[in-house]
N, C-alpha and C positions, 0 to 999 in steps of 0.2 A: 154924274161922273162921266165926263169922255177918257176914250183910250184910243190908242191908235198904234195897227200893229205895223212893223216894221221886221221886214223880212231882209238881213245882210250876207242869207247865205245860207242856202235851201237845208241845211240840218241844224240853223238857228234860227228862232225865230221869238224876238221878243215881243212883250206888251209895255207900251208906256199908258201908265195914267198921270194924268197932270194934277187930279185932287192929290195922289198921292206924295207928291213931291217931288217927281221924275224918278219913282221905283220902273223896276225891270222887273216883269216874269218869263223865263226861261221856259220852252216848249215843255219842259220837266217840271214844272211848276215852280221851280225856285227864284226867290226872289233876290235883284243881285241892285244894287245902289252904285255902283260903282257909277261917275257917269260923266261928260265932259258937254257942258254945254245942252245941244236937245238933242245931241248921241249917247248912247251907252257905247265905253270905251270895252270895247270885248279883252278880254283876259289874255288871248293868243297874242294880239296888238301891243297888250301891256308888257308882255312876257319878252316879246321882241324888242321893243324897246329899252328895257331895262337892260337885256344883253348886250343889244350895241351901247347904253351908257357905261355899262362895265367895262365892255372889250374900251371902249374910249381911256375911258381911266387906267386901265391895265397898261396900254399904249404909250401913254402919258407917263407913267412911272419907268416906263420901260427905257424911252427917252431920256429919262431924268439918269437913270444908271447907267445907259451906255454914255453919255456926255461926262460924268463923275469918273468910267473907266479908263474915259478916254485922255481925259485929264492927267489923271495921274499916270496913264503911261506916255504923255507927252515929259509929263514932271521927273521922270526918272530918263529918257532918252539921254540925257547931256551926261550922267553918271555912267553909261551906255556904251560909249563914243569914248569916253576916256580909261575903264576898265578893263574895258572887253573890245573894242574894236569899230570900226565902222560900220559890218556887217550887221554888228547888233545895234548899234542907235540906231541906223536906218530904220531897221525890224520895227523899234519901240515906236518909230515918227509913224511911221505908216499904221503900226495896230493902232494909234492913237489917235490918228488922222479919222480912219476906218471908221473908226467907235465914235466919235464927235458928229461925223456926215451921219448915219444911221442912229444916231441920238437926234438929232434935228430932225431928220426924216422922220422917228414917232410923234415927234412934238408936233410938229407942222402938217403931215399929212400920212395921220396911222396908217387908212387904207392904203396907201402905196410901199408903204414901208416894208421890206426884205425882211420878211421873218426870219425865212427859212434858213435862206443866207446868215444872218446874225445866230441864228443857233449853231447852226455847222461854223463859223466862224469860231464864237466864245468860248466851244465847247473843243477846237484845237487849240488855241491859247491858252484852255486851262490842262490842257493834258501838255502841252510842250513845258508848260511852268512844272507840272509834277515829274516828268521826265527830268528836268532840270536840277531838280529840291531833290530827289532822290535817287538816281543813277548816276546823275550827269548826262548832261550833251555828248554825241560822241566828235562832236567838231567844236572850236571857238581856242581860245587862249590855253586851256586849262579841261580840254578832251576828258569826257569819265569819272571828273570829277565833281561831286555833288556842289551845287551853290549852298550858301546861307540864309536863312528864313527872316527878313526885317515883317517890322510892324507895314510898312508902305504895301510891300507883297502880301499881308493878310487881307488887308483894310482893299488891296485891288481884287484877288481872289475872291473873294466874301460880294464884293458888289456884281464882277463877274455870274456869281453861281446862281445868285439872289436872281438878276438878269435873265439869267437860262430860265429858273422859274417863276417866273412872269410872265416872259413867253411862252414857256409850257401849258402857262396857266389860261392863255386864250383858247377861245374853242377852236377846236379840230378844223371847221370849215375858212373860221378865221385865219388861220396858217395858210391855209393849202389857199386862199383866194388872194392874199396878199401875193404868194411866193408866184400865181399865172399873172397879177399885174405887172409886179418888178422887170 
């Protein structure tokens, strides 16, 4: 039986045996199978990677919601413009516009993509909506007085929030490194 040790990091230090089938023995004596090729894939490496394939996917979804918000408040702009005023379809083109470009931006290149911004964004879109649905605006057509709640306004709200927690839901370091690239 040959063995041959392999040292990738002076407080690890494994043994390969080749009779054994490319088992690992850990300086601790534990035996780890894990292996990639004629490396043992270390657990720290694997842990890492799995995060960035998650934060990927988190990304990806993220994308996918803000492009669906964005949508629909393009899709209500023209009921906008003709109820409420110009002031407000503008509002609705631009939140809508907003949401579509930082939808792409997950899709196409998460690490760049404006977390930070998209939370502090979403997260005044959804408080000026609940301002809206229950006090009222104190400016537009109809000052102070509360709007009415459709199905289109759940169905945007609800993708919205979902949005905010998927972004939440990246790690900590992932926000804060997106928001020094943007």
């Amino acid at each position: 039986m040959t063995s041959t040790e392999v040292s990738l990091n002076p407080s690890l230090h494994a043994e390969r045996s080749d009779a054994e089938g490319g088992s690992y023995r850990h300086a601790t004596g534990q035996e780890d199978r894990r292996t990639m090729g004629a490396f043992k894939v270390l657990p720290r490496a694997r842990s890492a990677h799995r995060r960035r394939t998650e934060s990927t996917e988190l990304y990806r979804v993220a994308g996918g919601l803000a492009v669906v918000a964005g949508l629909i408040h393009l899709y209500v702009a023209p009921a906008h413009f003709v109820e409420e005023g110009l002031a407000f379809g503008v509002f609705m083109l631009v939140v809508g516009a907003a949401q579509m470009v930082v939808g792409v931006a997950f899709l196409e290149e998460p690490t760049r993509a404006p977390v930070q911004a998209t939370i502090i964004g979403t997260l005044l879109v959804v408080l000026l909506y609940l301002v809206s649905r229950t006090t009222g605006l104190p400016f537009g057509p109809h000052p102070g007085r509360p709007e009415g709640v459709d199905t289109v306004d759940v169905v945007s709200k609800a993708t919205e929030l979902t949005l905010l927690w998927v972004l939440l839901s990246l790690p900590h370091g992932e926000r804060i490194r997106s928001r020094a690239r943007s």
